[in-house]
N, C-alpha and C positions, 0 to 999 in steps of 0.2 A: 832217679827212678829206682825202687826196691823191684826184684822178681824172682820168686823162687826158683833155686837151681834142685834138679832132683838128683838124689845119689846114682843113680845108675848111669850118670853121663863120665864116670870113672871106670865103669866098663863097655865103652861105646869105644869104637875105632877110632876116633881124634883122640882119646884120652894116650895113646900109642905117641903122641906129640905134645908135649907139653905146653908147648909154646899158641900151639892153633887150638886147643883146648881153652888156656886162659884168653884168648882174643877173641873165642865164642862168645864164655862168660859172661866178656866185657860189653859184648855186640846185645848181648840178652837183657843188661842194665842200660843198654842206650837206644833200645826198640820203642816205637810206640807203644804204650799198655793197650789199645785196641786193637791194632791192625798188624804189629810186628812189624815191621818196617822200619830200618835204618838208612834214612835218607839224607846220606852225609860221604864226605868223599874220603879216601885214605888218609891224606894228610891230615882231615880234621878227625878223625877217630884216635890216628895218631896220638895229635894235642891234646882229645879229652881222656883219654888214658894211658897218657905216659909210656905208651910203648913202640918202640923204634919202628919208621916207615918199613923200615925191608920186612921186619917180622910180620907188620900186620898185611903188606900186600901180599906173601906169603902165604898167609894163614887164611886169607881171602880168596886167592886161587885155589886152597885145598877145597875147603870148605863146599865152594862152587861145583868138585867135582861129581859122577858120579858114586857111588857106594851100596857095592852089591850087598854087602855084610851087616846094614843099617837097619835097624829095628824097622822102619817104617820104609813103606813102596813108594809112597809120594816124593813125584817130582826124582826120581831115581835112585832114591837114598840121599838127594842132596839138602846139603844144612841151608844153603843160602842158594837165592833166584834174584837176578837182577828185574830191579824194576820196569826199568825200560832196557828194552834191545840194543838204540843207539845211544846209549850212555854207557859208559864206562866205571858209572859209582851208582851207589843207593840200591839194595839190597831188600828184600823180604826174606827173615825166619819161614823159614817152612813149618815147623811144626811148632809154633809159639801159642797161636791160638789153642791147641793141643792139652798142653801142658797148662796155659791160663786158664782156661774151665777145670782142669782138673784141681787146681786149690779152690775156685769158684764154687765147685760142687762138693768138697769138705765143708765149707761156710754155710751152705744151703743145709747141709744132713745136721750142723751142730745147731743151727735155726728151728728144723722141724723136730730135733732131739728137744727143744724148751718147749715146742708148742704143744706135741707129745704131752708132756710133765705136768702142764699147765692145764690140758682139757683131762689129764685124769684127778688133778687137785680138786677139780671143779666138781666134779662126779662126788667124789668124795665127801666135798663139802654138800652134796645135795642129798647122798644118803643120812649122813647126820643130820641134814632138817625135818627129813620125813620119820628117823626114830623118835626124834624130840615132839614130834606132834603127835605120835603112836602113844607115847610113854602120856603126853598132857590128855588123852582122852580115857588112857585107861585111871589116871585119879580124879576128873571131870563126875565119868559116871558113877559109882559109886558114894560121891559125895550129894548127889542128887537126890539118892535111892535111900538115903539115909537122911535127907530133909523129909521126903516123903514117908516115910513110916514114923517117924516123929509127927507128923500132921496125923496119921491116923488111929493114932493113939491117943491125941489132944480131943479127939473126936470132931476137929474142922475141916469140912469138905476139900478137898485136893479137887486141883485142875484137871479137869480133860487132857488124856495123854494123846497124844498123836504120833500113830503107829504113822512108820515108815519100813518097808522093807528090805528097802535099797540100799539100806544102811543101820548097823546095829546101833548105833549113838542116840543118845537123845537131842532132841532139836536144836537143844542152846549149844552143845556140842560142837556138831554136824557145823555151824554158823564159824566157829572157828577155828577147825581144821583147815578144810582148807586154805585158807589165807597162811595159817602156816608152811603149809606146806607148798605155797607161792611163792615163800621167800626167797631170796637169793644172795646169795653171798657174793658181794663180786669186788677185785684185790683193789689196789688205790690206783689211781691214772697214771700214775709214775711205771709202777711196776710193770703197766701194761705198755706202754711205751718204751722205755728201758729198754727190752731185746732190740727193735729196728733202730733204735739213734745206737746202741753198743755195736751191732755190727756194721752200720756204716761208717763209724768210725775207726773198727778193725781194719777194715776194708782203705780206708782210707787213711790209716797209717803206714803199711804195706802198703801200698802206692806210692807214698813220697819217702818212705824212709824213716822214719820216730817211731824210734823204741821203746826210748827213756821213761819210765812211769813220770816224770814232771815233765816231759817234752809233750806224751800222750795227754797229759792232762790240761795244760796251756791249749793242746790242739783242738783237745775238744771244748774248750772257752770259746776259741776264735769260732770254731762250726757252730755252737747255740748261738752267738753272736751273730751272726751271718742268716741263718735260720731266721731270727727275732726279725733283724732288719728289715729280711728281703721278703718274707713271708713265703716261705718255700719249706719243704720237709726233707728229711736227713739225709735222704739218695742224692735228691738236687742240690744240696748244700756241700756233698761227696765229688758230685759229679765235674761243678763248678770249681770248685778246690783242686782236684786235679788236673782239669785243664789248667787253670792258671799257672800250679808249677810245672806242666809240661810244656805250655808257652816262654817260659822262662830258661828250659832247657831249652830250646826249640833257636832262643835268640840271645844267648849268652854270649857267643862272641860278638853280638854287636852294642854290648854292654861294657861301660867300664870297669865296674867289678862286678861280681854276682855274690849275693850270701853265702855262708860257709856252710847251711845245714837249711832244711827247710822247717826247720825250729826256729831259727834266726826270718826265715823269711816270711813266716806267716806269720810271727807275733812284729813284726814290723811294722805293723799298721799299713802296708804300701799294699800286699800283697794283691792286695783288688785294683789297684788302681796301675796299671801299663805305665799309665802317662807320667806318672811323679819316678820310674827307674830311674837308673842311672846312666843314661844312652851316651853313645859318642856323641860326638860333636856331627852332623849332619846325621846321623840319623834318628829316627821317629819311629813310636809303637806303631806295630803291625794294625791293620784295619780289623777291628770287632765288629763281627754284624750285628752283635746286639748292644752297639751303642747308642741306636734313638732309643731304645730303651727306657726308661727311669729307674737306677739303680738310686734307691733309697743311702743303701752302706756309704755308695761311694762318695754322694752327693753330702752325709754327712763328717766323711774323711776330710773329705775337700776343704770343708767349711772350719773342721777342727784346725789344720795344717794353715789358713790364713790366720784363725786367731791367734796362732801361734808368732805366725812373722809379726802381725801388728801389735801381740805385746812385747817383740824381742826390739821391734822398731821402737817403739814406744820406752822402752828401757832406754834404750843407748840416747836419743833424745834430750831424756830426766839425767843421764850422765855427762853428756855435755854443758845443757843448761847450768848445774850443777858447776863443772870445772870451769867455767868462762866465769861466773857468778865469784866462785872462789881466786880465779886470778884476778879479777879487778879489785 
C-alpha cells in the first residue's frame, strides 16, 4: 500500500522520537486506504516491518496517549484509538481519512484545471467559426451585386429582390450562414476520454505502489484489459484492482509466498483469480460475495491456465512415446 506522508509530521511531537515516528509511518503504509484501520496485532506489525516487538509495542503505547500539543483536538490529540475496548490489538489512525482527501482533493483541482482548459478551447474554437461565416458573407454579397448590374446592362430583366429586414444578406446568403455557424468542432473520442482513464490510473498507481514509467505502463494494459473484459469503466476497474491487492495484503501470511512488487503481481495473470494463489496447505481463499457473479476475465484466465497444462501434458506424453519408441 503507497500513502502520502506530509512534511510537517517532522515537526509534530512524535517526531521528538525517532523511533515511534518511523513505527507511525509504517502504521500509515499498512492502514486500510478507506477506513484507516490497522487491524493487526504487534507481533505481526513487527513481521511486516522488520522492526523489533519492544520498539513497536512501545511506539504503540505512546501513540495511544493523550497529546495536548497536537495539531488536531480529535480524540485528544491521539494518533491511534483502539478498535475495540476488549481487545488488546487493531487500532484506527485518527486523522488518516484527513490527510487522504487531502491528496484526493489536489486530484480533483488538477481535473477541473483540464476541464477549465478544455471548455475555454471550445469557446474559442466557436469564435473562429462565427468570423469565418462573417468574413464568407461579406464576399457572398458583393459578388451577387456584381452579377446583377451585369444583368442590367445586358438589358435582361433581373429577378424580384426580396427585401428582408431582419437581416442585411441577401437570401442565398442568409441560407448559408447559418448552418455555418452551427458547426462545431468537437476534439476526437480519445482525447475526451483521456483525462478520466489518466487519473484513475494515477489514482491507482499511488494505491499500490508503481512508479516506474514501464511498471505504470504494463498497469495500465492490465486496467484497459480488465475494463474490455468486464465491461466496467475506469473507476470500477480502479476500484476492483485495489481491493484485490489489498486482499492480498490483508492474507499474505496465509500464503506461501507473495509477489515482490505489485508490478509482479498484476501482470501475473493470477491477480483476479484468489483461487489459483499460492495458499498453505489447509488453507482456502477468503469468501467473495461477488462470486455468483459471472466474471468474464476470470472465467477466460481459467480457461487460458487449463490449455496450458493440457499442452504441457500433451508434450511430456509425445516425450515419452518418443523415448520408449527410441529404446525398443
Amino acid at each position: 500500500m503507497f500513502v502520502k506522508v506530509f512534511r510537517q509530521i517532522l515537526d509534530s511531537t512524535i517526531a521528538d522520537d525517532w523511533q515511534v515516528r518511523h513505527v507511525f509511518e509504517d502504521l500509515l503504509k499498512l492502514a486500510d486506504y478507506k477506513t484507516g484501520e490497522v487491524d493487526m496485532t504487534p507481533r505481526a506489525i513487527s513481521r511486516q516491518t522488520g522492526v523489533p516487538l519492544d520498539v513497536v509495542e512501545r511506539a504503540l503505547s505512546v501513540l495511544e496517549e493523550p497529546d495536548t500539543d497536537s495539531r488536531s483536538a480529535e480524540e485528544e490529540g491521539r494518533r491511534l484509538v483502539r478498535l475495540a475496548a476488549e481487545r488488546s490489538w487493531g487500532w484506527r489512525i485518527v486523522n488518516f481519512a484527513h490527510y487522504r482527501d487531502l491528496k484526493n482533493l489536489d486530484l480533483k483541482r488538477e481535473a477541473d484545471k483540464f476541464r477549465q482548459q478544455k471548455h475555454r478551447a471550445s469557446k474559442r474554437d466557436a469564435s473562429v467559426t462565427e468570423c469565418d461565416s462573417h468574413a464568407m458573407s461579406q464576399s457572398v454579397a458583393p459578388k451577387e451585386k456584381e452579377e446583377e448590374v451585369k444583368k442590367e446592362e445586358n438589358g435582361s430583366p433581373s429577378a424580384p429582390r426580396v427585401s428582408d429586414k431582419s437581416s442585411p444578406l441577401p437570401v442565398s446568403t442568409r441560407a448559408v450562414v447559418p448552418a455555418v455557424r452551427n458547426l462545431k468542432i468537437s476534439p476526437p473520442v480519445d482525447s475526451q476520454e483521456r483525462p478520466d482513464a489518466s487519473l484513475e490510473l494515477r489514482i491507482l498507481c499511488e494505491a499500490v505502489g508503481c512508479f516506474g514509467m514501464r511498471e505504470q505502463r504494463d498497469l495500465h494494459e492490465v486496467m484497459q484489459a480488465h475494463m474490455k473484459l468486464s465491461g466496467v469503466d475506469a473507476a470500477a476497474a480502479r476500484e476492483h484492482m485495489t481491493a484485490r491487492w489489498n486482499l492480498l495484503g490483508e492474507h499474505s501470511e496465509r500464503l506461501q509466498w507473495v509477489w515482490g512488487s505489485s508490478h509482479k503481481f498484476f501482470i501475473s495473470g493470477k491477480w483476479n483469480l484468489p483461487e489459483s494463489w499460492p495458499w498453505k496447505p489447509g488453507e482456502s481463499p477468503p469468501h467473495d460475495p461477488n462470486a455468483k457473479r459471472r466474471n468474464p476475465m476470470a472465467e477466460r484466465a481459467q480457461e487460458h491456465f487449463r490449455e496450458m497444462d493440457n499442452a504441457r501434458l500433451e508434450a511430456e506424453r509425445y516425450r515419452a512415446e518418443k523415448n520408449a519408441a527410441r529404446g525398443a
